[in-house]
C-alpha positions as CSV (number, residue, x, y, z in Angstrom):
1,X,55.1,195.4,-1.3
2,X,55.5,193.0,1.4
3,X,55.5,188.6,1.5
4,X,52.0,187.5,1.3
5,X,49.9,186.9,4.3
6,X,50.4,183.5,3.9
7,X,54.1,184.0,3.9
8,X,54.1,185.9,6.9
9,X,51.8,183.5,8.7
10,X,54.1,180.5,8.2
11,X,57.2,182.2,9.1
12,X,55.2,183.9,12.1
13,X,54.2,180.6,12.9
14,X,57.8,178.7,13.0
15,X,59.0,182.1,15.0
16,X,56.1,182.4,17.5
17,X,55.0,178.8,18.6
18,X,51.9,178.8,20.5
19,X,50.3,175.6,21.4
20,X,46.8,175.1,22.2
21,X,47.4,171.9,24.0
22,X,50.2,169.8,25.4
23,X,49.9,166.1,25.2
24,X,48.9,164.3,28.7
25,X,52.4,162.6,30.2
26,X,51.4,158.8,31.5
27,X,54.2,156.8,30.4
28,X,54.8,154.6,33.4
29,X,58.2,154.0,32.8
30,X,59.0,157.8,33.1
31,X,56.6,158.0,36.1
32,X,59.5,155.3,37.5
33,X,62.6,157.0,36.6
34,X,61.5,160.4,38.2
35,X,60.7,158.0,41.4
36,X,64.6,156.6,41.1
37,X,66.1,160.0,40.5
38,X,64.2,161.6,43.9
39,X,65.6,158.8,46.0
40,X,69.0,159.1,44.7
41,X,69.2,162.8,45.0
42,X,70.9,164.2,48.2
43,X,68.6,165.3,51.2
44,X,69.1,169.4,50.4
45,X,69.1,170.4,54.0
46,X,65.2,170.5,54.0
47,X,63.4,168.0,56.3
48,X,61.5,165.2,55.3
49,X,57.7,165.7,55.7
50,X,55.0,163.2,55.1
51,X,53.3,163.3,51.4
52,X,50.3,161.6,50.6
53,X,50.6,160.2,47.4
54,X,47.2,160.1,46.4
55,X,45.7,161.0,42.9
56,X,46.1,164.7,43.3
57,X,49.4,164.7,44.2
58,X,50.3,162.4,40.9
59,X,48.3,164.9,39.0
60,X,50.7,167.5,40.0
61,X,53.8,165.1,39.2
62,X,52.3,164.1,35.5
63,X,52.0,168.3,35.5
64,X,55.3,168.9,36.1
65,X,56.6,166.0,33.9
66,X,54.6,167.7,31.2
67,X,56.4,170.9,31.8
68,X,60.0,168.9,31.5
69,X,58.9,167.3,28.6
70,X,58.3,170.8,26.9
71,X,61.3,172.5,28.3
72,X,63.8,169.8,27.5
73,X,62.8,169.6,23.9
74,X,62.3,173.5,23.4
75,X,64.6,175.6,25.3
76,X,67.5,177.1,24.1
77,X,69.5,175.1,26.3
78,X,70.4,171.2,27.4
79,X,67.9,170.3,30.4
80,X,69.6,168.5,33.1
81,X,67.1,165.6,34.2
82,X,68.8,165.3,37.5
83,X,68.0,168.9,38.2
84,X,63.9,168.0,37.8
85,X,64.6,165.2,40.0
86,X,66.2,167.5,42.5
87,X,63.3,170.1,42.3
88,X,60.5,166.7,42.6
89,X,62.4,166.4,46.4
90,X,62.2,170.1,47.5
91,X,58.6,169.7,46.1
92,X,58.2,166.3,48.2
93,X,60.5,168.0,51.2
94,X,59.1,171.5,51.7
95,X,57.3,173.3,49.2
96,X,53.9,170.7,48.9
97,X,53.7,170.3,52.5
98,X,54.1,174.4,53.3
99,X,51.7,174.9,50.9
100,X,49.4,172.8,52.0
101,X,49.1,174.1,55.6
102,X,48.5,177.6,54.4
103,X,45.3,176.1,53.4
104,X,46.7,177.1,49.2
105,X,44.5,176.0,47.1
106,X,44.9,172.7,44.7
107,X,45.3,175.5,41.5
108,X,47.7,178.1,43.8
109,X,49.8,174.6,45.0
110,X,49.8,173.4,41.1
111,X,51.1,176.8,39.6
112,X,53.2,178.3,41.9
113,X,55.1,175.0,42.1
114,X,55.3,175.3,38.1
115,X,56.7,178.9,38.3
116,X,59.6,177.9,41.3
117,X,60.1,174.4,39.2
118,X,61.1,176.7,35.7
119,X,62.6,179.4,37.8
120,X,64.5,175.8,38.7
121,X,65.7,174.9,35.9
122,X,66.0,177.8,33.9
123,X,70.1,179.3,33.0
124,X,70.7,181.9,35.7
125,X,71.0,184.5,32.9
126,X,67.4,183.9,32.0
127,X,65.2,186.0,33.4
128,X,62.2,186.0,30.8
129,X,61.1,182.5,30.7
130,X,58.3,182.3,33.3
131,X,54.8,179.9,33.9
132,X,51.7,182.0,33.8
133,X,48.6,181.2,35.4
134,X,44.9,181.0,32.6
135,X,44.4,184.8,33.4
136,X,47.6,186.2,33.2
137,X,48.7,183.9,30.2
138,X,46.0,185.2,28.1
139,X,46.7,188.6,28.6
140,X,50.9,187.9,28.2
141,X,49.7,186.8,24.7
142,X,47.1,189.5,24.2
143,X,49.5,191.5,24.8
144,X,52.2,190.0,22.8
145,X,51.0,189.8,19.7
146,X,49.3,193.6,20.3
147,X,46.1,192.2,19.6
148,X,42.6,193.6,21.5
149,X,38.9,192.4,21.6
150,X,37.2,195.6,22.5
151,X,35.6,199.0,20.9
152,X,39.0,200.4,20.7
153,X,37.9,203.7,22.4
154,X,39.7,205.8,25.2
155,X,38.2,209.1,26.1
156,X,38.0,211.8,28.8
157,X,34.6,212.9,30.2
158,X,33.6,216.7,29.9
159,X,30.7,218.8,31.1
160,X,29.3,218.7,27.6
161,X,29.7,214.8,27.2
162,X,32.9,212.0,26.9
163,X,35.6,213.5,24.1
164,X,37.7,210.5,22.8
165,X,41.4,210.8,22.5
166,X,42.1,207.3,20.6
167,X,39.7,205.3,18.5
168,X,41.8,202.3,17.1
169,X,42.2,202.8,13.2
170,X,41.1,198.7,12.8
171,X,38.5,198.7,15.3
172,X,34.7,198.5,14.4
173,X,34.0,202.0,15.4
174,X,36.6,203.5,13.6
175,X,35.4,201.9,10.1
176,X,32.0,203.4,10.8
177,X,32.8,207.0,11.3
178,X,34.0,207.7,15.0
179,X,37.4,210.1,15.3
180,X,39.3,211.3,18.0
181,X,38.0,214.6,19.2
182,X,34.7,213.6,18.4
183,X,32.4,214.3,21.6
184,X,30.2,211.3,22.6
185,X,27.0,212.2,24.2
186,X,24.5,208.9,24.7
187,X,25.9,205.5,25.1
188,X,22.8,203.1,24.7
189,X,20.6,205.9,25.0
190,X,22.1,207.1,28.3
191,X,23.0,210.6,28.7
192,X,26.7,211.1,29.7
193,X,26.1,213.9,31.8
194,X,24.4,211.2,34.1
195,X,27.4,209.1,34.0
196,X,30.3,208.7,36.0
197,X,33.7,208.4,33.8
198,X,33.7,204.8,35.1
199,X,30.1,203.8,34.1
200,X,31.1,205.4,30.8
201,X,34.4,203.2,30.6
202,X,31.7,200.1,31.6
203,X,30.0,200.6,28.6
204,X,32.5,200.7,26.0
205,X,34.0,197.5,27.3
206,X,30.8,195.6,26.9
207,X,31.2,191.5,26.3
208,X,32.0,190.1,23.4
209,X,28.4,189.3,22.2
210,X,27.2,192.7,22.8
211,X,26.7,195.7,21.1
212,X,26.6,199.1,21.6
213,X,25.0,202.4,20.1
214,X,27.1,205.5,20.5
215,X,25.5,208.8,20.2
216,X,28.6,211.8,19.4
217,X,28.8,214.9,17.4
218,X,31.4,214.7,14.9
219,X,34.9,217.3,15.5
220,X,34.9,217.8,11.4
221,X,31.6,219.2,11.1
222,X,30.0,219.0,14.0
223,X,26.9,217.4,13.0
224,X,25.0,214.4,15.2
225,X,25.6,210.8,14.4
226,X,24.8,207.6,15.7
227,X,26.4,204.1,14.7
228,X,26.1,200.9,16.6
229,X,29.6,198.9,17.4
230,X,30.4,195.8,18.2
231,X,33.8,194.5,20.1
232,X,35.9,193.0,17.9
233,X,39.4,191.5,17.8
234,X,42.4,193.6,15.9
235,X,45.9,195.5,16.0
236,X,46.5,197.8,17.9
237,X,48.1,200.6,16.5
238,X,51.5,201.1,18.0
239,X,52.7,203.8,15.5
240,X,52.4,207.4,16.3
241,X,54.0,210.8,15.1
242,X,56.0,213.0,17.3
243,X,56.5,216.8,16.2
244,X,59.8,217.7,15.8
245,X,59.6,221.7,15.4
246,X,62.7,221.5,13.1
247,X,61.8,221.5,9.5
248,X,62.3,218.8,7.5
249,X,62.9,216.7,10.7
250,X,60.2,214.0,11.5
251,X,59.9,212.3,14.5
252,X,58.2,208.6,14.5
253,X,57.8,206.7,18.0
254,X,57.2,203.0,18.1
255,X,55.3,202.3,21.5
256,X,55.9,198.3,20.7
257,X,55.8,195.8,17.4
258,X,53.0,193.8,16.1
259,X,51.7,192.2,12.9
260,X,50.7,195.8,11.5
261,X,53.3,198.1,12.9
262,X,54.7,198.2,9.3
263,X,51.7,199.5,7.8
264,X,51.2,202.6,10.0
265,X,55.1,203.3,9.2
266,X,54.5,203.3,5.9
267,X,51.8,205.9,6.4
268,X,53.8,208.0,8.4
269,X,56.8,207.6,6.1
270,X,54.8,208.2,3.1
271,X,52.9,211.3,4.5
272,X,56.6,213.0,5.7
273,X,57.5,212.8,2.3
274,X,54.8,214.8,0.8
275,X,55.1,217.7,3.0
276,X,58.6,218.2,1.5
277,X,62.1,217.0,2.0
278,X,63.3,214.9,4.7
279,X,66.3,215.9,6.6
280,X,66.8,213.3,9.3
281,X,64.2,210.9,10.7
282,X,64.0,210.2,14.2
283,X,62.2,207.0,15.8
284,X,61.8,206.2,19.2
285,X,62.1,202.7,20.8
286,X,62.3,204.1,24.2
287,X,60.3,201.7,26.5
288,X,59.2,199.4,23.5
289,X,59.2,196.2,24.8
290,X,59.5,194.3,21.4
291,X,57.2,192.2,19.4
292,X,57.8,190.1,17.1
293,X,61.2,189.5,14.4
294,X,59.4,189.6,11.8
295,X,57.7,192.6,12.3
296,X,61.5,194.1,13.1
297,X,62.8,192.6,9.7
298,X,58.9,194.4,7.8
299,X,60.2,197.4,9.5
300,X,63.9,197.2,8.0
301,X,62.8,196.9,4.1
302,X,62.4,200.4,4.5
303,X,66.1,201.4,5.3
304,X,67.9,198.6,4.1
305,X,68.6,196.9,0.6
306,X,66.4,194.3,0.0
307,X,67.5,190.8,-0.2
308,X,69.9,191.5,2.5
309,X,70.5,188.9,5.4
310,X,69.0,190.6,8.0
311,X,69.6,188.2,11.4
312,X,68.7,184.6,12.1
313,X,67.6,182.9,15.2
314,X,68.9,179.1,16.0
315,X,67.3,176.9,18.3
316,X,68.4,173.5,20.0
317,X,69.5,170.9,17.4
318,X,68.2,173.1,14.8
319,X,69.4,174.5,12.1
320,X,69.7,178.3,11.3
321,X,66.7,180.3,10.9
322,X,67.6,183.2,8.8
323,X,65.8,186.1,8.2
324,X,66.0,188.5,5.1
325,X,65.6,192.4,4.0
326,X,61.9,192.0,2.2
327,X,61.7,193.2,-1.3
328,X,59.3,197.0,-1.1
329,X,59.0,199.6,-3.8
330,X,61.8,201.7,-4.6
331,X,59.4,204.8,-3.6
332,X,59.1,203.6,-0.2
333,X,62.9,203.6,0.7
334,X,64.4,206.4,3.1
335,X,68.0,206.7,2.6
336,X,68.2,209.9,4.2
337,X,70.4,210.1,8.0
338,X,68.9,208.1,10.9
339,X,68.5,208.5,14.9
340,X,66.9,205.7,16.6
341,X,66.5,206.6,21.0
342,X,66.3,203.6,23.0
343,X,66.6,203.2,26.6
344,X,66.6,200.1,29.6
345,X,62.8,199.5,28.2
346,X,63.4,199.2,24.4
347,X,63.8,195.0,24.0
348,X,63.2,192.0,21.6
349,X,62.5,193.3,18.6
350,X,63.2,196.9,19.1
351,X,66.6,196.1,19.9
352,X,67.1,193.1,17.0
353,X,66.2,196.3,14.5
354,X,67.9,198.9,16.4
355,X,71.1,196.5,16.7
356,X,70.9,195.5,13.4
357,X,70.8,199.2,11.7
358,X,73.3,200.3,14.4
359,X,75.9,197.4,13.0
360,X,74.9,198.3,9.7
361,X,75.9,202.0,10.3
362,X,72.2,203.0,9.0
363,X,71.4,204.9,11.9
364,X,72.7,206.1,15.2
365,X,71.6,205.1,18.7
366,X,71.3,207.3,21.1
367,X,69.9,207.0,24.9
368,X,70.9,204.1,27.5
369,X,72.0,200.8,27.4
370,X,68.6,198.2,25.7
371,X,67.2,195.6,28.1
372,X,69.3,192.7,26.3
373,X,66.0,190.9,25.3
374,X,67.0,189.8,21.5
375,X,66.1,186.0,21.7
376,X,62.9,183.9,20.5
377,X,60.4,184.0,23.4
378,X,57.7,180.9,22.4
379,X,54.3,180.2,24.3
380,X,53.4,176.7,25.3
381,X,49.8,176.2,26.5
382,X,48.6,173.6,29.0
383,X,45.5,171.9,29.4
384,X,44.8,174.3,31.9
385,X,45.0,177.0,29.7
386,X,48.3,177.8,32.0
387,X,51.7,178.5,29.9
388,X,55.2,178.7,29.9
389,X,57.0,181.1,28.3
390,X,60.4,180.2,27.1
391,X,63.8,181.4,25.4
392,X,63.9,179.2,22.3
393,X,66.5,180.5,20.4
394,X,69.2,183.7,20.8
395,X,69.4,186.0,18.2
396,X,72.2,186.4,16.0
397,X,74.1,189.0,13.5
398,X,74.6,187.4,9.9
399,X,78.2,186.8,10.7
400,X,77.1,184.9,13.4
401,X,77.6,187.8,16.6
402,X,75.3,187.0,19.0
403,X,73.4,189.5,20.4
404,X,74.3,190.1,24.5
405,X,72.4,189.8,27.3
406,X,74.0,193.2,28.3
407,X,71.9,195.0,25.3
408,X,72.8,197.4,23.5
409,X,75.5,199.8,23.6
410,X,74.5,203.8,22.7
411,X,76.6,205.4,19.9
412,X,76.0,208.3,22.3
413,X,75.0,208.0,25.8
414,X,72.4,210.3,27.4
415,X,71.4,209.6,30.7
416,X,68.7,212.1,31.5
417,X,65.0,210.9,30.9
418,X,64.7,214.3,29.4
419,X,62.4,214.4,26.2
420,X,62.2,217.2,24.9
421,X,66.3,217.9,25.2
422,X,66.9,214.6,23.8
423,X,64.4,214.6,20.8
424,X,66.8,218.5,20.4
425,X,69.5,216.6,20.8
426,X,69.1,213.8,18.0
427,X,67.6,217.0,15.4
428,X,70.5,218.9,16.0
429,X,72.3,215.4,15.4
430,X,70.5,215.3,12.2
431,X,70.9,218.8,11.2
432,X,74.3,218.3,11.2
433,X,74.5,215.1,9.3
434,X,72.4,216.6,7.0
435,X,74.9,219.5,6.4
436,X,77.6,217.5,6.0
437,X,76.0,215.2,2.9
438,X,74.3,218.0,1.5
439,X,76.8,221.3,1.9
């Protein structure tokens, strides 16, 4: 149905760059030119304070050359070396001396220097390529790529015990049995009316290594049952139904994409179909942040004809990177009349497949203006286990459009955040469009 996993993987992998580790800058010869460029750049106003130019101080000069390095041969656009020279004098002038009578920390001095010295150098338009400390950075990509390490459980506690309202469909405890509704009552052998709701969300978040037995009584059949779990790394899922009380209307929203968003789809899609015929299908992209392209382009093979240039991406010196309509089963096709809602929260890859079935006339858009997000965003990992996120490449229509910074523009503009008027709104829509092909 879809390209093979290895398929994906390697176009994923040219899309999504994410280096474990940055190669050490020593070269002498560079170390002298940054020294040249500072004493030929213009005092900024700032006044001169006295830097010790010890070893930690040249550690934070090799870590800012190793952040040029990267940025001048990945972002989207030309570099200007005179511009890091600038930013090594406001370092020398002001912000390494401030710093360092506020008592900061060698780690705080090191990556809040990084994150002024890309704010630095980055275009004025772009405000998505940041530095992120070790913590953060891991949970940017964790979040990202939609991946968890975890039981996959969320819950509410009770008086009769703690009644889960999501277990993760690719999670461990999932596979073995556990359902939403299904009441929890003994977490390692503890009883959950002894527990606080915060012990019990302790316990399901236990370390990697460990495992867990859960205690619950089944919502099927209400019978006892016990399975032991362990956390695990997966998808989240990110599809979920919303009821349309319009028949043969069928509302999908998309809460962000990831590697498996267009599996659940197909489920969805696939299950609509068997309860009879489909009028109109609505999907929401409200306050999706993105994901991503390729999981936009998955997503597509489902409304478009395959083999189809879907939208390419071009980075720095590079040729175009073009992206196609996948191939699927004729079964899985909808063809019927399209609403996608988006709002100032739907970006990246909600807007490269909203934008792209908008210009396509495949569906219509209604809401607010998109965030304007439809570029490559690549991770770059340092040695510390820091990273930079960058724009590596905007995204582009076939015939070469680009897609704006501005976002995207509503085919019909609602401004209230009202959802059950809107979701009435884009059935009605639908209704209508369905009337008119089908009189």
């Amino acid at each position: 149905m879809f390209p093979s996993k290895q398929t994906f993987l390697l176009i994923f992998s040219i899309l999504i760059v994410s280096f474990t580790s940055c190669e050490q800058y020593n070269s002498t010869n560079e170390q002298k030119k940054t020294i040249q460029g500072v004493e030929q750049v213009k005092n900024e106003g700032y006044p001169q304070s006295e830097v010790v130019k010890d070893e930690t101080y040249q550690s934070y000069i090799d870590f800012f050359e190793e952040i040029y390095k990267t940025m001048d041969q990945n972002y989207y656009k030309p570099i200007d070396r005179s511009e890091f020279d600038r930013f090594i004098h406001v370092f020398d002038t002001k912000i390494y001396g401030e710093l360092r009578r506020h008592g900061k920390s060698l780690d705080y001095i090191r990556w809040r220097s990084a994150d002024k010295m890309i704010n630095f150098l980055k275009d004025p338009e772009d405000v998505f390529s940041a530095f992120y400390p070790p913590k953060p950075a891991k949970e940017y990509e964790q979040t990202a790529l939609g991946k968890r390490i975890d039981l996959g459980i969320e819950g509410k506690r009770i008086d009769q015990g703690f009644m889960t309202t999501q277990v993760e469909p690719r999670a461990d405890a999932y596979r073995k049995g556990l359902r939403i509704n299904d009441l929890i009552v003994r977490i390692n052998e503890q009883d959950i009316k002894d527990l606080e709701e915060a012990d019990i969300n302790e316990l399901l978040t236990p370390l990697e290594e460990e495992t867990v037995t859960i205690d619950y009584l089944s919502a099927a059949d209400r019978k006892a049952r016990t399975i032991e779990v362990a956390p695990e790394e997966y998808f989240k899922q990110v599809v979920f139904e919303i009821p349309i009380p319009v028949e043969g209307i069928y509302g999908i929203e998309l809460r962000r994409f990831n590697r498996k968003t267009s599996e659940d789809m197909l489920r969805f899609l696939m299950a609509f179909k068997q309860r009879g015929p489909m009028k109109g299908l609505i999907i929401d992209l409200r306050g999706n942040p993105g994901g991503p392209p390729l999981a936009a382009r998955e997503i597509a093979s489902f409304f478009l004809p395959p083999g189809e240039e879907f939208a390419y991406f071009q980075k720095k010196g590079q040729s175009k990177a073009m992206l196609d309509v996948p191939a699927i089963p004729e079964q899985f096709h909808y063809r019927g009349p399209m609403v996608i809602l988006i709002d100032e929260g739907s970006g990246s890859a909600s807007e490269l497949f909203s934008g792209i079935l908008q210009k396509r006339k495949r569906a219509v858009l209604i809401g607010k203006n998109s965030a304007g997000q439809v570029m490559l965003k690549s991770m770059f990992h340092l040695k510390d286990e820091s990273m930079i996120l960058l724009i590596t490449a905007r995204g582009h229509h076939p015939d070469g459009d680009v897609f704006s910074f501005d976002g995207l523009n509503p085919d019909r503009s609602v401004e209230k955040d009202d959802q059950e008027n809107i979701l009435k709104y884009a059935a009605s829509y639908l209704l209508y469009m369905d009337n008119e092909q089908n009189p």
